[in-house]
NUBAKE-106891 format. One record per residue: residue in three letters; x, y, z of N, C-alpha, C in turn; residue number from 1. Coordinates in steps of 0.1 Angstrom, whole numbers. Atoms other than C-alpha are relative to their C-alpha. Example, Ala and Ser with C-alpha at 12.3 -4.5 7.8 and 13.67 -1.06 7.14 Angstrom:
# residues 2
@res:ALA	n_east:9	n_north:-12	n_up:0	ca_east:123	ca_north:-45	ca_up:78	c_east:9	c_north:12	c_up:0	n:1;
@res:SER	n_east:-9	n_north:-11	n_up:0	ca_east:137	ca_north:-11	ca_up:71	c_east:-8	c_north:11	c_up:8	n:2;
END
This chain:
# residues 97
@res:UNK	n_east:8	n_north:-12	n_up:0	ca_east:0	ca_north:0	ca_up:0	c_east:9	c_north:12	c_up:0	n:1;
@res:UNK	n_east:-12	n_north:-12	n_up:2	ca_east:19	ca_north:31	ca_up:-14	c_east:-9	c_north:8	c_up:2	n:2;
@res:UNK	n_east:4	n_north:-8	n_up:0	ca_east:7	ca_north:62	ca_up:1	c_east:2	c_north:14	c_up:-7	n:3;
@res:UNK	n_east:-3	n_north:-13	n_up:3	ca_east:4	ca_north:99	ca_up:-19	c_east:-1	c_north:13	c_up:9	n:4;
@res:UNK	n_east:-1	n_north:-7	n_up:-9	ca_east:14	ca_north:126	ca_up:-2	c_east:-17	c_north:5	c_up:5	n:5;
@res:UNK	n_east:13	n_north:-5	n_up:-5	ca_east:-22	ca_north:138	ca_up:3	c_east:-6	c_north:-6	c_up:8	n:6;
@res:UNK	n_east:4	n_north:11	n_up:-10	ca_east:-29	ca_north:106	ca_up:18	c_east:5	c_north:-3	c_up:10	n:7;
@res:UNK	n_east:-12	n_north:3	n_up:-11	ca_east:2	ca_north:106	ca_up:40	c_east:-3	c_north:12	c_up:13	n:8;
@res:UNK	n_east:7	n_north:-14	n_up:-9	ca_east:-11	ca_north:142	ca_up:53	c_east:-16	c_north:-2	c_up:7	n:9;
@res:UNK	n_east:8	n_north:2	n_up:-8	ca_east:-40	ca_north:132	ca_up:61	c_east:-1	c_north:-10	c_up:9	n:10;
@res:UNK	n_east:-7	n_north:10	n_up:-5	ca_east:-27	ca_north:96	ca_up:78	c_east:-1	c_north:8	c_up:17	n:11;
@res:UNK	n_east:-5	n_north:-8	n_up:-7	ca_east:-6	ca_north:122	ca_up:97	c_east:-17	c_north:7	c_up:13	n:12;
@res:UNK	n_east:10	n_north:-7	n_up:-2	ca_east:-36	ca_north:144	ca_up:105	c_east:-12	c_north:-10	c_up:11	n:13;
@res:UNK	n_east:6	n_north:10	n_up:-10	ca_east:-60	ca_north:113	ca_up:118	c_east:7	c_north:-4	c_up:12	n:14;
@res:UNK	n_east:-2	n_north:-1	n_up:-16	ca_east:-34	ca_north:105	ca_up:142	c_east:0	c_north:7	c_up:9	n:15;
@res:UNK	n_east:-4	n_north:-11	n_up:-7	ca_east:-29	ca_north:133	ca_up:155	c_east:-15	c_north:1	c_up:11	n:16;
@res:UNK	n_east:15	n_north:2	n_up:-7	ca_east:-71	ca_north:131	ca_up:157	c_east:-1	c_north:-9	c_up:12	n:17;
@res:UNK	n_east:-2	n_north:9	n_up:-15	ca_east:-63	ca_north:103	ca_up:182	c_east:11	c_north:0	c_up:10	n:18;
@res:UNK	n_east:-8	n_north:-7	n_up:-15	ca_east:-36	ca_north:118	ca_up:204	c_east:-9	c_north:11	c_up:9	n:19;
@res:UNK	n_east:9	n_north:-12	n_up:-6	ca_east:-65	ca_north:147	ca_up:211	c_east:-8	c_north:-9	c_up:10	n:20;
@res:UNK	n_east:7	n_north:9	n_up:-11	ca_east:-85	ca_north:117	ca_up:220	c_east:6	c_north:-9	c_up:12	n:21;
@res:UNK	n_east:-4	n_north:10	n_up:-14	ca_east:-67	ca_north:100	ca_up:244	c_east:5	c_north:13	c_up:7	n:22;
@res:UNK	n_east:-2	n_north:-11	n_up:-9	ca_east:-56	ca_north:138	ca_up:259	c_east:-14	c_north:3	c_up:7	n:23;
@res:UNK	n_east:17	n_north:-7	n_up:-3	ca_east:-98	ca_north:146	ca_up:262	c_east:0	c_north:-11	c_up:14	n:24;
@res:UNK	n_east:1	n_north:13	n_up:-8	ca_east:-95	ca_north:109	ca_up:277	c_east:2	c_north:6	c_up:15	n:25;
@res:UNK	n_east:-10	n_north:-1	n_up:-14	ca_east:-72	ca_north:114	ca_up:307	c_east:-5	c_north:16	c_up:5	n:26;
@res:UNK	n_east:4	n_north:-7	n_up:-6	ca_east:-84	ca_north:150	ca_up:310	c_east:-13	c_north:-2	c_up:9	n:27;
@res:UNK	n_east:14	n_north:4	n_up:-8	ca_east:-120	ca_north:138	ca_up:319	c_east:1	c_north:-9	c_up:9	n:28;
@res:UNK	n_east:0	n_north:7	n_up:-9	ca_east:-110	ca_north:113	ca_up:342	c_east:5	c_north:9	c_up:11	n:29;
@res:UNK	n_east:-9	n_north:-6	n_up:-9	ca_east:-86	ca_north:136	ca_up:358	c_east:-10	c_north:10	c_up:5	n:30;
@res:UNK	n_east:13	n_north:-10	n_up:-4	ca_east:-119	ca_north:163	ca_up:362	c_east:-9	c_north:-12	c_up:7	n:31;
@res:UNK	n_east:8	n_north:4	n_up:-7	ca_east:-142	ca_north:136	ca_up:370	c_east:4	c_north:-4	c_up:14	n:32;
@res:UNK	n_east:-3	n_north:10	n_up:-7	ca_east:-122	ca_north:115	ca_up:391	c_east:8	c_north:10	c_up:18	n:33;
@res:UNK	n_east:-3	n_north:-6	n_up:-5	ca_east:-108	ca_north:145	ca_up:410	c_east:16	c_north:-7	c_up:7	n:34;
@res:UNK	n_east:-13	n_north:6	n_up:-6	ca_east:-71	ca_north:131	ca_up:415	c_east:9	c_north:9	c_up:-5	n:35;
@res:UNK	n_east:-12	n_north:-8	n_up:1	ca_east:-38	ca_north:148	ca_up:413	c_east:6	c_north:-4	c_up:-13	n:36;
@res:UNK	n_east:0	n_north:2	n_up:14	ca_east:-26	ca_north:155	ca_up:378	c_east:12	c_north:-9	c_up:-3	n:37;
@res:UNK	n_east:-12	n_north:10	n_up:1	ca_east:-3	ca_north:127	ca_up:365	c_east:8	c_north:3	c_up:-16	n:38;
@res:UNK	n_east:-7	n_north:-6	n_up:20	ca_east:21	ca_north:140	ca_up:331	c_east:-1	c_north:-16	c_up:-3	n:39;
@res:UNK	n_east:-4	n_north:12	n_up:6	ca_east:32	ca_north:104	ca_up:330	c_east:-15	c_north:-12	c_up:-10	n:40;
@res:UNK	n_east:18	n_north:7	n_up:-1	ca_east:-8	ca_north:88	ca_up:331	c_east:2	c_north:4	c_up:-13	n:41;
@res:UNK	n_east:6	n_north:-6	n_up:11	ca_east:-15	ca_north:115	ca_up:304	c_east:9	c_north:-2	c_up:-12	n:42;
@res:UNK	n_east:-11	n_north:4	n_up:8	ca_east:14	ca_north:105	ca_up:283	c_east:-3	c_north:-14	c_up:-3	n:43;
@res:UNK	n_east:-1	n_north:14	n_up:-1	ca_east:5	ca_north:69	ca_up:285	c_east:-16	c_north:2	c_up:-9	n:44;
@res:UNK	n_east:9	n_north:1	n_up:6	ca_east:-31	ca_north:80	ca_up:272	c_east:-3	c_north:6	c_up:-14	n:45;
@res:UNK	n_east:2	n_north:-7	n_up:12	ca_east:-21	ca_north:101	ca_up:245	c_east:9	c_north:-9	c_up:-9	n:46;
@res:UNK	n_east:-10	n_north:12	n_up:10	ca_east:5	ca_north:75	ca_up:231	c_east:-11	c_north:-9	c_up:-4	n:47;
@res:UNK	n_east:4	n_north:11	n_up:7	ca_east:-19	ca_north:49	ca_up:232	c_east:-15	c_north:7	c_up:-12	n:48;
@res:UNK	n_east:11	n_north:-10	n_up:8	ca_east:-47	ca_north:77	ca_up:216	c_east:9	c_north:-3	c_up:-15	n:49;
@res:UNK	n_east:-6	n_north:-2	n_up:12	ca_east:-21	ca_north:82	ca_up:187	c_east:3	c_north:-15	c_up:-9	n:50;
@res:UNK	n_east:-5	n_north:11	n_up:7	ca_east:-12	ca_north:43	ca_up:183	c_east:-15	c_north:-4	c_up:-6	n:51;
@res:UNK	n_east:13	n_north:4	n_up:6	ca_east:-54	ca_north:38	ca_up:181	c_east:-2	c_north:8	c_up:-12	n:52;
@res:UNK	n_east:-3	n_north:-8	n_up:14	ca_east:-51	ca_north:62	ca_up:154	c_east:3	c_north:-2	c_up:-13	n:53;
@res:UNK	n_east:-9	n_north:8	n_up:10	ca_east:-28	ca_north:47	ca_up:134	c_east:-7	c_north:-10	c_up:-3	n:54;
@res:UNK	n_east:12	n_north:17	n_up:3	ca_east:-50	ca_north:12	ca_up:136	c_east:-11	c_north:3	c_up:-9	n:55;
@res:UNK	n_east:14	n_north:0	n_up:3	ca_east:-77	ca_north:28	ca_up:129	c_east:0	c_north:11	c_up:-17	n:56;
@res:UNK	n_east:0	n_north:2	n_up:21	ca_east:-64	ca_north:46	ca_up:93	c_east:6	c_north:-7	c_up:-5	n:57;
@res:UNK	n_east:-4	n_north:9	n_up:9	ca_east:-50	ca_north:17	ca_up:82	c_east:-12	c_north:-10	c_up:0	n:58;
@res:UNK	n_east:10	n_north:13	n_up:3	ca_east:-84	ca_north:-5	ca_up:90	c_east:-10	c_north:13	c_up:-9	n:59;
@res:UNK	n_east:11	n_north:-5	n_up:10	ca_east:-105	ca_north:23	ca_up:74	c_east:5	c_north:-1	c_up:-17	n:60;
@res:UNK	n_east:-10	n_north:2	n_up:13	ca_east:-80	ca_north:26	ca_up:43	c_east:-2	c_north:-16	c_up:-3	n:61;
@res:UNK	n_east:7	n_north:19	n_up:9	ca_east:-89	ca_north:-17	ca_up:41	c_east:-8	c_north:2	c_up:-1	n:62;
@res:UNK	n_east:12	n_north:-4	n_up:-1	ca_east:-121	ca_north:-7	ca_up:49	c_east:-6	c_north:-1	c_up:-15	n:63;
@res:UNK	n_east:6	n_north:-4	n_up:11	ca_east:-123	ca_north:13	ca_up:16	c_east:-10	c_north:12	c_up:8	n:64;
@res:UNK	n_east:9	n_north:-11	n_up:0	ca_east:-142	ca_north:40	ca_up:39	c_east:7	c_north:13	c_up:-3	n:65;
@res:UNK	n_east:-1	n_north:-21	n_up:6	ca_east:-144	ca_north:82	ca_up:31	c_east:7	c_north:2	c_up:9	n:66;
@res:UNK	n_east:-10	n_north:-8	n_up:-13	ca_east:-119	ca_north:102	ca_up:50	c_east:-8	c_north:6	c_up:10	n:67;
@res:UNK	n_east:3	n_north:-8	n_up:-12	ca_east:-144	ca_north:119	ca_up:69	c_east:0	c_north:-16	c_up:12	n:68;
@res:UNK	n_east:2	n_north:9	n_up:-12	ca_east:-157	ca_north:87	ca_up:88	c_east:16	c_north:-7	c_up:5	n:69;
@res:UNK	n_east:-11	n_north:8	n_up:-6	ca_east:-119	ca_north:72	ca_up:92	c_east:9	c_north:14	c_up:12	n:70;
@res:UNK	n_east:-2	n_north:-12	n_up:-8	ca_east:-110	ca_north:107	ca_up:108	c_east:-6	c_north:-4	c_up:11	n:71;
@res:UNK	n_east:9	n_north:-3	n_up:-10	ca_east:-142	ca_north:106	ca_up:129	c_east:2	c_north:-13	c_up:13	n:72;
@res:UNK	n_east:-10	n_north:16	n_up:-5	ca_east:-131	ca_north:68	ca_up:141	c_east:13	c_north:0	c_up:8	n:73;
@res:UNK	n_east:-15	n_north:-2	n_up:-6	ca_east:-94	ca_north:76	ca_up:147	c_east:-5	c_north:9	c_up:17	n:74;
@res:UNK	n_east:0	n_north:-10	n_up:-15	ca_east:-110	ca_north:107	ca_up:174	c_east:-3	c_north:-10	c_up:12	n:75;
@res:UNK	n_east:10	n_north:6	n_up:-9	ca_east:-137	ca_north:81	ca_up:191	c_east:12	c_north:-11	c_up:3	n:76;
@res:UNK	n_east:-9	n_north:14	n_up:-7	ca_east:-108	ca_north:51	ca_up:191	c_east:8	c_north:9	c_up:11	n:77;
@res:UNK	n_east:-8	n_north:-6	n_up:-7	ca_east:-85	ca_north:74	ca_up:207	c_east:-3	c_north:3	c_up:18	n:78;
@res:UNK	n_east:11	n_north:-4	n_up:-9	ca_east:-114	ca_north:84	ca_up:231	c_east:2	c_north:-10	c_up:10	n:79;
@res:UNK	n_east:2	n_north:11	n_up:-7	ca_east:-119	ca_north:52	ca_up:242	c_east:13	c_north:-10	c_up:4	n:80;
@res:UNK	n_east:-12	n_north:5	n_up:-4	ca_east:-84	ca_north:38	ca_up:247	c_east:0	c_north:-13	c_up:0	n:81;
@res:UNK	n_east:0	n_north:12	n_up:-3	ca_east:-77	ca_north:5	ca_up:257	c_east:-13	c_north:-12	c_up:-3	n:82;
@res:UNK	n_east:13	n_north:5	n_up:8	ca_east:-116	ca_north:-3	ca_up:250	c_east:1	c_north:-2	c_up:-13	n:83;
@res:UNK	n_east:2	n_north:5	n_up:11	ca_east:-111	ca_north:-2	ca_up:216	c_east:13	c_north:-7	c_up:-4	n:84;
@res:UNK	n_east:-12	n_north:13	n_up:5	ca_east:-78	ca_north:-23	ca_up:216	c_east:-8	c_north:-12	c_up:0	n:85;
@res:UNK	n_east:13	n_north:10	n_up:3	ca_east:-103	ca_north:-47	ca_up:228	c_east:-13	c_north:-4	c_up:-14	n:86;
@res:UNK	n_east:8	n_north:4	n_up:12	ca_east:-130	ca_north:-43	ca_up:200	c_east:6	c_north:-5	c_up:-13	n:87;
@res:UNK	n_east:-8	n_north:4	n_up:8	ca_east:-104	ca_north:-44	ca_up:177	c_east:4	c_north:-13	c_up:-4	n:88;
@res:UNK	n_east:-3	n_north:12	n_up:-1	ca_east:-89	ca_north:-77	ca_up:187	c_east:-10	c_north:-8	c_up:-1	n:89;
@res:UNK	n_east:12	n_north:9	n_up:-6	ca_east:-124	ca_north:-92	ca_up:193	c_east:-8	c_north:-5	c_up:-20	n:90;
@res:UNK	n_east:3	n_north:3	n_up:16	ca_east:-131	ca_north:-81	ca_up:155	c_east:11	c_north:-8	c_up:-7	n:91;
@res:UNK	n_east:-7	n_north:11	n_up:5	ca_east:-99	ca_north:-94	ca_up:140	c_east:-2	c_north:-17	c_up:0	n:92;
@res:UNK	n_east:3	n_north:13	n_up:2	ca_east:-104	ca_north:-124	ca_up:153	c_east:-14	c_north:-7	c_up:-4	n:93;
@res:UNK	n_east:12	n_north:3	n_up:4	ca_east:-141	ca_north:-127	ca_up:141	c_east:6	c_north:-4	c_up:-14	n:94;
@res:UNK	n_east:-6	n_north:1	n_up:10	ca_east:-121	ca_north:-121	ca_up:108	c_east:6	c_north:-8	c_up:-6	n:95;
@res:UNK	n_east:-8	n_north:8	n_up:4	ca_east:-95	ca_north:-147	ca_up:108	c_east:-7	c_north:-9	c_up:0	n:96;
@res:UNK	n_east:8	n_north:13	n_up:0	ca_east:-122	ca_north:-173	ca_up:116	c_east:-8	c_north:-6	c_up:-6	n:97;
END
Protein backbone atom coordinates (compact mmCIF):
# COMPACT_ATOMS: atom_id res chain seq x y z
CA UNK A 1 0.00 0.00 0.00
CA UNK A 2 1.91 3.07 -1.42
CA UNK A 3 0.73 6.16 0.10
CA UNK A 4 0.40 9.89 -1.94
CA UNK A 5 1.39 12.59 -0.20
CA UNK A 6 -2.23 13.84 0.35
CA UNK A 7 -2.88 10.64 1.78
CA UNK A 8 0.16 10.57 4.02
CA UNK A 9 -1.07 14.23 5.28
CA UNK A 10 -4.02 13.23 6.08
CA UNK A 11 -2.73 9.62 7.84
CA UNK A 12 -0.61 12.22 9.65
CA UNK A 13 -3.63 14.40 10.54
CA UNK A 14 -6.04 11.34 11.77
CA UNK A 15 -3.39 10.53 14.22
CA UNK A 16 -2.87 13.33 15.48
CA UNK A 17 -7.13 13.05 15.72
CA UNK A 18 -6.26 10.25 18.16
CA UNK A 19 -3.63 11.81 20.39
CA UNK A 20 -6.51 14.74 21.06
CA UNK A 21 -8.47 11.69 21.98
CA UNK A 22 -6.67 9.96 24.43
CA UNK A 23 -5.64 13.82 25.93
CA UNK A 24 -9.77 14.63 26.21
CA UNK A 25 -9.48 10.86 27.71
CA UNK A 26 -7.20 11.41 30.66
CA UNK A 27 -8.45 15.00 30.99
CA UNK A 28 -11.99 13.79 31.93
CA UNK A 29 -11.01 11.28 34.22
CA UNK A 30 -8.58 13.58 35.77
CA UNK A 31 -11.87 16.30 36.23
CA UNK A 32 -14.24 13.62 37.04
CA UNK A 33 -12.18 11.51 39.11
CA UNK A 34 -10.80 14.47 41.04
CA UNK A 35 -7.09 13.06 41.46
CA UNK A 36 -3.79 14.76 41.30
CA UNK A 37 -2.56 15.48 37.82
CA UNK A 38 -0.25 12.75 36.54
CA UNK A 39 2.14 13.99 33.11
CA UNK A 40 3.22 10.37 32.95
CA UNK A 41 -0.78 8.83 33.13
CA UNK A 42 -1.46 11.53 30.41
CA UNK A 43 1.39 10.55 28.28
CA UNK A 44 0.47 6.95 28.52
CA UNK A 45 -3.09 7.96 27.16
CA UNK A 46 -2.13 10.13 24.47
CA UNK A 47 0.46 7.52 23.11
CA UNK A 48 -1.94 4.88 23.17
CA UNK A 49 -4.66 7.65 21.64
CA UNK A 50 -2.06 8.20 18.72
CA UNK A 51 -1.22 4.35 18.32
CA UNK A 52 -5.42 3.80 18.07
CA UNK A 53 -5.09 6.21 15.41
CA UNK A 54 -2.81 4.75 13.39
CA UNK A 55 -4.97 1.20 13.64
CA UNK A 56 -7.66 2.85 12.86
CA UNK A 57 -6.40 4.60 9.34
CA UNK A 58 -5.05 1.71 8.23
CA UNK A 59 -8.39 -0.51 8.98
CA UNK A 60 -10.48 2.28 7.42
CA UNK A 61 -8.01 2.59 4.34
CA UNK A 62 -8.91 -1.67 4.09
CA UNK A 63 -12.11 -0.72 4.94
CA UNK A 64 -12.34 1.31 1.59
CA UNK A 65 -14.23 3.98 3.92
CA UNK A 66 -14.38 8.18 3.06
CA UNK A 67 -11.93 10.23 5.05
CA UNK A 68 -14.38 11.87 6.88
CA UNK A 69 -15.67 8.72 8.76
CA UNK A 70 -11.92 7.15 9.22
CA UNK A 71 -11.05 10.70 10.75
CA UNK A 72 -14.21 10.65 12.90
CA UNK A 73 -13.14 6.77 14.11
CA UNK A 74 -9.42 7.57 14.66
CA UNK A 75 -10.98 10.67 17.44
CA UNK A 76 -13.69 8.08 19.11
CA UNK A 77 -10.80 5.07 19.06
CA UNK A 78 -8.54 7.39 20.69
CA UNK A 79 -11.36 8.45 23.15
CA UNK A 80 -11.94 5.18 24.18
CA UNK A 81 -8.42 3.77 24.73
CA UNK A 82 -7.69 0.51 25.67
CA UNK A 83 -11.65 -0.25 24.98
CA UNK A 84 -11.09 -0.23 21.64
CA UNK A 85 -7.78 -2.29 21.58
CA UNK A 86 -10.34 -4.69 22.76
CA UNK A 87 -13.01 -4.25 19.99
CA UNK A 88 -10.38 -4.45 17.70
CA UNK A 89 -8.88 -7.72 18.68
CA UNK A 90 -12.41 -9.18 19.30
CA UNK A 91 -13.07 -8.08 15.47
CA UNK A 92 -9.85 -9.39 13.96
CA UNK A 93 -10.38 -12.41 15.34
CA UNK A 94 -14.11 -12.75 14.08
CA UNK A 95 -12.10 -12.13 10.75
CA UNK A 96 -9.51 -14.70 10.79
CA UNK A 97 -12.24 -17.30 11.58
Amino acid sequence: MKMVPDELLQAVVFVFVGVLGGAVKYLRYFQQQAVKFSLVHMMADVLTGGFLGMLTVFLGQWLGMEPAATGFMAGVAGLMGGEAIKLFIERFKRVLS
